[in-house]
C-alpha positions as CSV (number, residue, x, y, z in Angstrom):
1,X,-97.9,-42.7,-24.3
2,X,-95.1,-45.3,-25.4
3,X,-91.4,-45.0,-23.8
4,X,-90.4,-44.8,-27.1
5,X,-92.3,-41.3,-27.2
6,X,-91.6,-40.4,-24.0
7,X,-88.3,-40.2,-25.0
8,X,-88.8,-38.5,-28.6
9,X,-90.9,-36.0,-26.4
10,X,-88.0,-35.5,-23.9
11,X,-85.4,-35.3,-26.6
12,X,-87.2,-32.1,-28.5
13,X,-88.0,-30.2,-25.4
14,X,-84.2,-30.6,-24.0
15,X,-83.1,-29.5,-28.0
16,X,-85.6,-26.6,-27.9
17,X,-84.1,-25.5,-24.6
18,X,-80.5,-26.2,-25.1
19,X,-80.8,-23.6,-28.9
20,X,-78.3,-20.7,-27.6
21,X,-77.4,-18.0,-30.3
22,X,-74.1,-16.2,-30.8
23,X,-73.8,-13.5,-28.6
24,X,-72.3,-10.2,-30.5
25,X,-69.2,-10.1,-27.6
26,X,-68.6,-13.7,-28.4
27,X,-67.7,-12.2,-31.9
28,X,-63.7,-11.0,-32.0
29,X,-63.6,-7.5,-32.4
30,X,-60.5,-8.1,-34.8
31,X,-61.5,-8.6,-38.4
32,X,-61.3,-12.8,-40.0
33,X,-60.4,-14.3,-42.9
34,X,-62.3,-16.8,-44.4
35,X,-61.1,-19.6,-42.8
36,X,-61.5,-18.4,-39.1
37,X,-64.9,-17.1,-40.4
38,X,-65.8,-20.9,-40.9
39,X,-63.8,-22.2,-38.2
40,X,-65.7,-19.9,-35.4
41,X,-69.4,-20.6,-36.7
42,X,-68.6,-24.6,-36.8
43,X,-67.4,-23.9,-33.3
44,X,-70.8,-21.9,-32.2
45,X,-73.4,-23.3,-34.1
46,X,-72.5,-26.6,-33.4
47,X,-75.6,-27.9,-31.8
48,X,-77.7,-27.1,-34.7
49,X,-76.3,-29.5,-36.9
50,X,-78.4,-32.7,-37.4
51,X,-75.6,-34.9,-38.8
52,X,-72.0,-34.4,-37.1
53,X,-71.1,-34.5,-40.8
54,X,-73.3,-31.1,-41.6
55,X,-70.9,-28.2,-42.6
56,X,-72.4,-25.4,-40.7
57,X,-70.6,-22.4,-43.0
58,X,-68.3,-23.1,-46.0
59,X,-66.2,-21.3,-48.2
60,X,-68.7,-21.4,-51.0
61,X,-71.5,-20.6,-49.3
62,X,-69.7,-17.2,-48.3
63,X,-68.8,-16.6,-51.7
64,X,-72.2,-17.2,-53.6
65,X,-74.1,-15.3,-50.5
66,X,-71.3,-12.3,-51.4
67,X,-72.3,-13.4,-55.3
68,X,-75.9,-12.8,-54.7
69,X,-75.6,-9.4,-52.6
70,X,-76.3,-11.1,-49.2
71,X,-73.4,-9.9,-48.0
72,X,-71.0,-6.9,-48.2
73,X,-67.8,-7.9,-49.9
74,X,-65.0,-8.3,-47.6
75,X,-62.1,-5.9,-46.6
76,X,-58.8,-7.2,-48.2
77,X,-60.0,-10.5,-47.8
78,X,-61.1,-10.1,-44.0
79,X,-64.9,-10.0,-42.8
80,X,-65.8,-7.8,-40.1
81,X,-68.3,-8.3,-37.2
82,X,-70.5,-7.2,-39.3
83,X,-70.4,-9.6,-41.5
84,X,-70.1,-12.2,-38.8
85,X,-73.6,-11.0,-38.2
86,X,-75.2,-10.9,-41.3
87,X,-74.0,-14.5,-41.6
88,X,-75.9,-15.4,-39.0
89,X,-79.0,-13.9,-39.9
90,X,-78.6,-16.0,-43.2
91,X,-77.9,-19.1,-41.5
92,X,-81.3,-18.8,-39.8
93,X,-82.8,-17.4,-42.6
94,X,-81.9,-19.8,-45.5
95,X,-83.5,-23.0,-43.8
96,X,-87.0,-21.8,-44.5
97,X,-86.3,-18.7,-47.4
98,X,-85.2,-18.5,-50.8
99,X,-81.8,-16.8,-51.6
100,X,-83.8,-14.1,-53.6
101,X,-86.5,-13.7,-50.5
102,X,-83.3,-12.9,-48.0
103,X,-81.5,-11.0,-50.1
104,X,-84.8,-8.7,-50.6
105,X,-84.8,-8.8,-46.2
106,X,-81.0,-7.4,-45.8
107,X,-80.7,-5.5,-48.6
108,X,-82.7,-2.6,-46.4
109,X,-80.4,-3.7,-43.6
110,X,-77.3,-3.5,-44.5
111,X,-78.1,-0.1,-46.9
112,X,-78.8,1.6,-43.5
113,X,-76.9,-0.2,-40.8
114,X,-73.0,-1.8,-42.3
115,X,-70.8,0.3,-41.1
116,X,-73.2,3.1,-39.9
117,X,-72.3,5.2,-37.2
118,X,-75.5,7.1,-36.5
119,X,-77.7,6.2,-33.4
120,X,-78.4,2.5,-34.5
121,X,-75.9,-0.1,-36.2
122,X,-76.2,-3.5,-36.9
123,X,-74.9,-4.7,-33.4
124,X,-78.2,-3.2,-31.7
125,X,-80.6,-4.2,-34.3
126,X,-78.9,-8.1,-33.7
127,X,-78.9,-7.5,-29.8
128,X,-82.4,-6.3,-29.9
129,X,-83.8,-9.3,-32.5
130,X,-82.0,-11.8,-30.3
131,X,-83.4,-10.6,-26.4
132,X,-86.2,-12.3,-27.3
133,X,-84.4,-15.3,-27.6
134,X,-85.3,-17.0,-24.5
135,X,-88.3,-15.9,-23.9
136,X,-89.8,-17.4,-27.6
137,X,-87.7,-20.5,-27.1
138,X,-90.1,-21.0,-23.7
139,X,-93.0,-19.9,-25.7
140,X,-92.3,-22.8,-28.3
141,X,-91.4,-25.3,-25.6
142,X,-94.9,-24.7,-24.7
143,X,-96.5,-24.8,-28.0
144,X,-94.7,-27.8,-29.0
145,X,-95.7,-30.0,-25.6
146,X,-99.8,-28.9,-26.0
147,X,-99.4,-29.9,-29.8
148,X,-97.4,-33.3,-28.9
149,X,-100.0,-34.5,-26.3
150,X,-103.3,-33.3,-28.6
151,X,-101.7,-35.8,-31.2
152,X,-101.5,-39.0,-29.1
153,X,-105.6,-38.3,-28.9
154,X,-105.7,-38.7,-32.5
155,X,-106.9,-42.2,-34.6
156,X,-108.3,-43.7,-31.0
157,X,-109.8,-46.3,-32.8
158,X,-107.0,-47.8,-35.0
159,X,-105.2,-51.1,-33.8
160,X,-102.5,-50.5,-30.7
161,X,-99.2,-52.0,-33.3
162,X,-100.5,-48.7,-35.3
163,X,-101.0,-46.1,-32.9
164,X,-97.7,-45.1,-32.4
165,X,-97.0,-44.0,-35.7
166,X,-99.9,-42.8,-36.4
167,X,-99.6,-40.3,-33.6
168,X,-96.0,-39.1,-34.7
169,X,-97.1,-38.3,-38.0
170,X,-100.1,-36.6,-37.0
171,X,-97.7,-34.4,-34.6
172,X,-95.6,-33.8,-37.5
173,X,-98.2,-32.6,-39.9
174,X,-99.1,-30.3,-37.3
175,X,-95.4,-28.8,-36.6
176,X,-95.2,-28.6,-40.6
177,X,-98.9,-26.5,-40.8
178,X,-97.2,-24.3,-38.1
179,X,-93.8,-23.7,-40.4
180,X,-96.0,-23.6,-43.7
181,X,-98.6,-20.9,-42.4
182,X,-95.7,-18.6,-40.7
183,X,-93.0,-18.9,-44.0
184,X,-96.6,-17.8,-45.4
185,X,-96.9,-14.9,-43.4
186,X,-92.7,-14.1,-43.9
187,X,-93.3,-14.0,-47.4
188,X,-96.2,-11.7,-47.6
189,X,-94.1,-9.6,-45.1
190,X,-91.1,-9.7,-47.8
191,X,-93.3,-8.8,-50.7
192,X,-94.3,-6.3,-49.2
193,X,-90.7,-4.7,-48.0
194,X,-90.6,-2.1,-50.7
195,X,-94.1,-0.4,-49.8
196,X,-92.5,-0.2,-46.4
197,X,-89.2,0.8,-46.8
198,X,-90.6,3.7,-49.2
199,X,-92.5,5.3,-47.0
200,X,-89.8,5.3,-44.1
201,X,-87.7,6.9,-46.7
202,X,-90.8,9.2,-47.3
203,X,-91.3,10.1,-43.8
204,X,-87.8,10.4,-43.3
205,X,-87.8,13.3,-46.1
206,X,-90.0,15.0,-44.4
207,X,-89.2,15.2,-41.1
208,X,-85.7,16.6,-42.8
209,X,-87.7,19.2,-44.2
210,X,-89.3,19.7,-41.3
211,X,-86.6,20.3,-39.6
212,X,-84.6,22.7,-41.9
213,X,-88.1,24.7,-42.4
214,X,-87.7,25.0,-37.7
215,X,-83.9,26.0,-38.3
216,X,-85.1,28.7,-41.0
217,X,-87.7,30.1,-38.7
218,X,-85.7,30.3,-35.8
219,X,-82.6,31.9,-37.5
């Protein structure tokens, strides 16, 4: 393995390592207006920008994900925490999905969860989705590392001066098969929301008949 890839190697597993997320009490608790909205997700998503030019969040983004039913309209111009999370989601979300694929995802979401002050909101479902954090980011250091070192085993019989770009685009084909066959997968999952999100409302139906039938019989 060159120095050169040494280094490209070193460089990806210290970025996969370094990914932190935003942490729901890192969010105020006061409601934002647009430009704080921006200001704090420059601020905290920072590290994922592959230019320092990248904008992270703009103003236009916010309003054509608001435009496109992404996102709860704000509250007399403020956002809500809430909303801080949502945008997050999207953030992630909108690197590998169509606007029309997340918008199908959160839809369910925020129907059931903005604002909701039953036994689950959208602060738990975020804290739940995001414990897994570290644990997939080791899993993926992992993954990554056995697929960098199966691809400088690759074209062993093309000239030295070759080899070494050879071997990073042979790891990249295989990081891109990984992303193509699991934004397959998402997609399937997506299509097939509605079936799911019927029959929760179905079963949900009944076990509120169910119940009311228990109440009768008791009474």
């Amino acid at each position: 393995m060159s120095e050169y890839a040494s280094d490209c190697l070193h460089e990806i597993l210290n970025k996969l390592q370094g990914i932190e997320y935003i942490k729901p009490e890192d969010i105020p608790n006061i409601d934002l207006y647009m430009d704080q909205v921006t200001t704090f997700m420059d601020e905290h998503l920072s590290t994922m920008r592959r230019y320092d030019s990248d904008k992270i969040l703009t103003k236009t983004m916010i309003n054509n994900y608001a435009k496109n039913n992404l996102l709860p309209p704000p509250v007399k111009k403020k956002y809500s925490k809430e909303h801080m999370l949502l945008l997050v989601f999207i953030y992630y979300f909108k690197n590998i999905l169509s606007i029309n694929d997340i918008q199908h995802l959160l839809t369910p979401l925020t129907e059931k969860y903005f604002h909701d002050e039953n036994s689950m909101n959208l602060q738990d479902i975020y804290t739940e989705v995001f414990s897994f954090e570290k644990e997939q980011a080791d899993r993926l250091v992992k993954d990554v590392l056995t697929e960098y070192k199966k691809s400088f085993h690759s074209f062993a019989d093309v000239p030295e001066d070759e080899k070494e770009f050879l071997h990073l685009f042979s790891f990249i084909c295989m990081l891109s098969f990984d992303v193509y066959i699991k934004k397959l997968i998402i997609e399937k999952l997506i299509d097939d929301l509605p079936n799911i999100c019927n029959n929760d409302s179905r079963n949900m139906k009944d076990k509120e008949k169910k119940d009311k039938k228990e109440k009768k019989e008791k009474a």
